[in-house]
N, C-alpha and C positions, 0 to 999 in steps of 0.2 A: 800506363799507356792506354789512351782509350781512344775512341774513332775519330774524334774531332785532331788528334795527332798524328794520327796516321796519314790522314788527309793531307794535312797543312802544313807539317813542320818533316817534310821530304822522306820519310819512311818507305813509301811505296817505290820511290827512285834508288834508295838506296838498297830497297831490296830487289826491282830488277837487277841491279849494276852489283849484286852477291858483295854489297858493304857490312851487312850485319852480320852478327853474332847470332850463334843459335838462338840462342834466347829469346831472342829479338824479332830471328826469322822466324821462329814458330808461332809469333804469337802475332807477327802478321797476317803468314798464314793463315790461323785460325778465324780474322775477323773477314779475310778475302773471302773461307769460305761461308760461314755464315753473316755476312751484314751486307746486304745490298747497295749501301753507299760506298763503303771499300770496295765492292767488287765493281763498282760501275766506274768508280775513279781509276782501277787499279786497271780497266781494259782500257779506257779513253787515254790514262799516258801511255798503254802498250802501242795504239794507234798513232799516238802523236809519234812517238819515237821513231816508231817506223816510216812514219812518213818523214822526219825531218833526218834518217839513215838514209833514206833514197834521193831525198832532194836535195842532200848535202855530202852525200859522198863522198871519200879523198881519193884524191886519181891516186894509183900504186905507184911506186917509183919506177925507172926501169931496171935499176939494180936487181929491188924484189922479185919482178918477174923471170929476170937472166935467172936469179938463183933457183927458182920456182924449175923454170925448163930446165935448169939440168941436174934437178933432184931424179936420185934412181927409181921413183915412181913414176915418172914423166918419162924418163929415158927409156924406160921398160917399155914403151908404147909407141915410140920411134923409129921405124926401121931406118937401113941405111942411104937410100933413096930419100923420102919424105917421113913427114910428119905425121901422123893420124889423127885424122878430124874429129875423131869422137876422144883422142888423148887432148888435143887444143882446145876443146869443149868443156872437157874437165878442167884443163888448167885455170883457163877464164873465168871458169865457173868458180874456183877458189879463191881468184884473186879479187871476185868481184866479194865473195862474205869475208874476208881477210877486211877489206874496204870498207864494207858495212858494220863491222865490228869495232873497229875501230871509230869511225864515227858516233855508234853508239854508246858506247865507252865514254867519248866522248861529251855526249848529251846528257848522259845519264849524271855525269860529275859536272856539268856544267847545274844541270836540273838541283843537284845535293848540295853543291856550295852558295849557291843562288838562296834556296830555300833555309837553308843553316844565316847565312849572313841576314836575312829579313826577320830571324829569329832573334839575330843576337842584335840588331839596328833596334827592334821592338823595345828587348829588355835594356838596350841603353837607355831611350826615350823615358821606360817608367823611372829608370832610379835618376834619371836625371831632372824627371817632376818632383819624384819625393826628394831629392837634395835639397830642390827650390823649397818647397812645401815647408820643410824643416829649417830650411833658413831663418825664411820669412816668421814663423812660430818663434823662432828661437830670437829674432830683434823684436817682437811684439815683446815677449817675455821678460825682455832688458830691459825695453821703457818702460813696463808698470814694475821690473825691481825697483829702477831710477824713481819713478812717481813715490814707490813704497819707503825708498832711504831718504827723500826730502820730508816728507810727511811724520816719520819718524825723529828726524834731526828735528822738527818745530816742536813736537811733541815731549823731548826730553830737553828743551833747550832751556834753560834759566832765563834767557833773554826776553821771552815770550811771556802775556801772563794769561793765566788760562781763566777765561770768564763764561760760567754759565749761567743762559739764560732761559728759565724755568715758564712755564706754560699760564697765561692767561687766563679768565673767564671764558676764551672762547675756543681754548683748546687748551684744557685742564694739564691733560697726558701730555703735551708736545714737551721738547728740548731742544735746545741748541748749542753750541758750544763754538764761543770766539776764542782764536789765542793771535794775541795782539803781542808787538814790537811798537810800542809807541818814538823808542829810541829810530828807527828804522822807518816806521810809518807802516809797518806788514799788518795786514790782518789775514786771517783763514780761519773758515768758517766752515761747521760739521754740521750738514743738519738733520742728525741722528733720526728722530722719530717725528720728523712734518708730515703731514698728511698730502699726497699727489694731487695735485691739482689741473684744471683743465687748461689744453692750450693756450685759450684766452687769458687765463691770468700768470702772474709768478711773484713766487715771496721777494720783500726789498728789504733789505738789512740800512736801518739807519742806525748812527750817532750822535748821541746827547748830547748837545755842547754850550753849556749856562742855559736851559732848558728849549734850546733850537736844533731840532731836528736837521742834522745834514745825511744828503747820499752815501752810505756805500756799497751800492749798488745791488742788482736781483740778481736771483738764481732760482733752480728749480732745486724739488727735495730730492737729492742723490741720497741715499741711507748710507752711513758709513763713511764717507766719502770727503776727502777735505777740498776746499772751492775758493780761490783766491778770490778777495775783495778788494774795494779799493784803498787808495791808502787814506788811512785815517792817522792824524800827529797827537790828537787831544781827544777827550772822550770822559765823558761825568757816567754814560751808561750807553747801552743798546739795546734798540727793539728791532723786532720783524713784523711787518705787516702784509696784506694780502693786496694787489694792488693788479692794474691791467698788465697785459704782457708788454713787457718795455718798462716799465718803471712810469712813478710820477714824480713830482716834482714836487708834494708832499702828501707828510702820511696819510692813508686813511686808518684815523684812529680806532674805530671801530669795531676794526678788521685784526688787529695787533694779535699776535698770537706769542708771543714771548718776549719777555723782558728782565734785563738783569743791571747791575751795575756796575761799571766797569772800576778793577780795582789794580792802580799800576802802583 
């Protein structure tokens, strides 16, 4: 328990209104009498209460008070003629804190369930973000398993042939890796280790076809990563070259950074 609970989460109401447990009570006690902000909280609801005991008082019944007069403390102070003013004084006088007690009682459980239910509205709201929260992680998670079992299936498929394509004069280290469905028309392309390139341009993956260059199509270098193309039916080989952002409409040869020869 520390100050900022006591304050906030109805301690001080519950221990006017003698709801806690020893334990509890002492150790509000304790912070009432040394911490300045308990004790400043802890007199401004004594003030609120009291004023909303007097501004809201419940009228007594008159049952209460019939029983009140002819209790033998009352009666004691009655002679047989009249009543005495200073007995009537008193009675009033009891029926009016019997009134205020009850009011108070009143405010004080209204004050405790008020401040309990804003605790427990609080901690629905958090676990009802983190349910969201793990949701949402938990369908992220399912679509890169889904991306991971398709990528896997092309990868041990017989249907595919896995063709790679080995690094140029102008990027010795690069690699690439097509695996082609020529049955199907699939290609998907890895491109392991290309080098990143600036917005302005992006690698284009062409196919060899009786030595004519056809589209299929750019991407950027994702590492790791497989990257559908377009479909290609036929194919003698593949290369990649470096080309504006968008593609051209043929290669610039110059630029090629990997080539291989497609083998179905």
């Amino acid at each position: 328990m520390n100050k900022e609970d006591i304050i906030s989460e109805g301690y001080l109401e519950a221990y006017i209104a003698e709801e806690l447990n020893k334990s509890d009570r002492d150790e509000v006690e304790r912070f009432i009498e040394q911490d300045p902000d308990v004790r400043k909280a802890y007199l401004e609801l004594q003030k609120t209460l009291e004023h909303l005991s007097f501004s809201y008082g419940l009228p007594v019944d008159e049952a209460v008070k019939q029983h009140l007069m002819e209790s033998p403390e009352v009666k004691s102070n009655i002679s047989r003629d009249h009543i005495s003013v200073d007995s009537g004084t008193q009675a009033w006088k009891f029926l009016m804190a019997a009134s205020v007690v009850i009011t108070l009682t009143s405010v004080l459980a209204a004050f405790y369930f008020f401040n309990k239910w804003q605790s427990t509205d609080a901690r629905l709201s958090e676990l009802t973000a983190q349910n969201l929260e793990l949701a949402e992680n938990f369908h992220s998670v399912n679509e890169e398993l889904d991306d991971i079992r398709e990528d896997l299936a092309v990868l041990v498929s017989p249907e595919f042939s896995r063709i790679i394509l080995n690094g140029t004069e102008n990027s010795p280290k690069a690699k690439v890796v097509i695996y082609w469905n020529s049955e199907y028309e699939e290609v998907y392309l890895n491109s392991a280790n290309l080098a990143q390139l600036p917005k302005s341009q992006q690698y284009q993956l062409w196919a060899l076809i009786d030595g004519k260059p056809v589209d299929a199509g750019v991407f950027d270098a994702y590492g790791g990563t497989f990257q559908v193309m377009k479909n290609i039916a036929r194919a003698d080989a593949f290369a990649v070259t470096v080309e504006e952002a968008g593609g051209s409409e043929s290669p610039t040869l110059e630029t090629m950074q990997v080539y291989g020869e497609a083998k179905t």
